[in-house]
Steps between C-alpha positions, in 0.01 A plus 500: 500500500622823393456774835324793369435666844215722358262206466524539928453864511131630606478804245419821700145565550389172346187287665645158637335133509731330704322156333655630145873530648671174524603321812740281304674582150746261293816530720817671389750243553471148409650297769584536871877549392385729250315728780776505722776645210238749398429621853865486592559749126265752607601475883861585415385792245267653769854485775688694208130756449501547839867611503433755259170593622689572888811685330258743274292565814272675322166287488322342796331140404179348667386135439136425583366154587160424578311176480266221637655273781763244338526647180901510569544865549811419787701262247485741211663730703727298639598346183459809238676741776772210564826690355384817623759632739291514841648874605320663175127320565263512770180260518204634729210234586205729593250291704223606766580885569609621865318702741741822369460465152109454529550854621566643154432444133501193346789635293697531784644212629651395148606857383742438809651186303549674180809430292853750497623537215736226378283294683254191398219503750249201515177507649346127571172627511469893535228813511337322241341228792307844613268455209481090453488351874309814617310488277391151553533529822309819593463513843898560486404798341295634804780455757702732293349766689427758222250769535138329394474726224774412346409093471224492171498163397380661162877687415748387764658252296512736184635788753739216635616408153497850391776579809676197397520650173611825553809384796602319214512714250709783730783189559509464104549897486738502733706145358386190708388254217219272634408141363233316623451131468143320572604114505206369348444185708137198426334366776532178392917606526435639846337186629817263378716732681281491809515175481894458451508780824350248739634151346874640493584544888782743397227691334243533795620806619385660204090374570255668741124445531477898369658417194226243440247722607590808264505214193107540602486808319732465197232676258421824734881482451532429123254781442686727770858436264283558157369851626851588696725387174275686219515822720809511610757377181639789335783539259683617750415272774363178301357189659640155362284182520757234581330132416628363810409076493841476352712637811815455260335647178364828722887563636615517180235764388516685796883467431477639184263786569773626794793480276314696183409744787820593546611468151241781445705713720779560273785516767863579473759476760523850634839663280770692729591833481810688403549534834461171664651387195875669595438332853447165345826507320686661846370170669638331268875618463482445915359139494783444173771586702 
């Protein structure tokens, strides 16, 4: 399969069907061995990005992950972000907010996490939960403690999506490129995986009774991700639907949507000046010596 990574791209301000975006797509590589080389290729081109991308220090990068329980968002970042030197990346997991940052905006607590520049930041799950488990999950909506008037079922989520929106837009302005990736997980997937969870004892850590209990409403969630990813893809900011049944296949996408990412950038090692170029050649009479 040739890897066009457009056919994953949610075009901005298009209507998505979740049931017309595949879950599964014929895999890039051909064997196991064949994965592993091709992973290993981009892994070592995204170390020698990443050096670039820290000397320029120009651009700030954000990675985006969002997706149903099991659909593998941990091992494609541990796998796609594998090379990257740990001192230039920082990976936030944003779960149940605290007492403090109920206190402010839903904005807040992540705007905190943002990216420097020269930096990859990674959000495993982000601001983006504020409009798909609140909003199946209203009631977590009330203890937010906003002013009444301010909670219309009608336009919150468009006013949410709207805010979303327009933060994102100001990083873009202001050089922090954002990609988002929605790994597109089936139930029927989901269910194996369960399954595996509690039948591998070196995998029951990973099960709760709450992750069974939120599989209970996987189409208020479907239709919560169709009205989130059609509002909120931009050019700027665009929303890729990773078919994630293939955990292999889906780190090679997601591999190849990070590395043409920073390809976009256009970087060149910062060039010296006249100045630090006569210190250079000082240094190097003294160390020649």
């Amino acid at each position: 399969m040739k890897l066009n990574i457009n056919d994953f791209r949610v075009p901005a301000g298009e209507r998505v069907k979740l049931d017309k975006w595949p879950t599964r797509v014929e895999p890039v590589y051909k064997s196991k061995k064949q994965y592993k080389a091709l992973l290993e290729k981009q892994v070592q081109e995204l170390s020698e990005q990443q050096q670039l991308y820290y000397a320029s220090n120009s651009y700030a990068v954000l990675l985006i992950f969002q997706a149903m329980d099991a659909a593998g968002k941990d091992g494609a970042i541990r796998h796609v972000m594998s090379g990257v030197n740990p001192q230039g990346c920082q990976v936030f997991s944003f779960k149940h907010p605290s007492a403090e940052e109920l206190e402010h905006d839903f904005l807040w607590r992540t705007t905190q996490a943002m990216p420097e520049r020269g930096r990859i930041g990674i959000f495993n799950r982000s601001y983006y939960e504020e409009v798909l488990i609140v909003r199946v999950h209203p009631e977590i909506l009330q203890a937010q403690n906003m002013p009444d008037g301010l909670l219309n079922k009608a336009t919150i989520w468009q006013e949410r999506y709207r805010s979303i929106a327009d933060m994102e837009s100001h990083l873009q302005r202001n050089g922090t490129r954002i990609v988002k990736f929605f790994l597109h997980l089936s139930e029927e997937e989901q269910r194996k995986r369960f399954l595996d969870r509690i039948d591998d004892p070196d995998k029951n850590w990973k099960f709760s009774l709450a992750d069974i209990e939120e599989r209970k409403f996987w189409k208020q969630y479907m239709r919560a991700y169709e009205e989130c990813l059609g509002a909120t893809s931009t050019t700027e900011a665009p929303w890729y639907v990773i078919p994630a049944d293939d955990k292999e296949n889906s780190r090679l996408i997601i591999s190849e949507i990070v590395l043409e990412t920073f390809r976009s950038l256009k970087l060149a090692y910062p060039k010296p000046g006249a100045e630090h170029q006569r210190e250079l050649q000082l240094i190097r009479k003294q160390l020649l010596k």
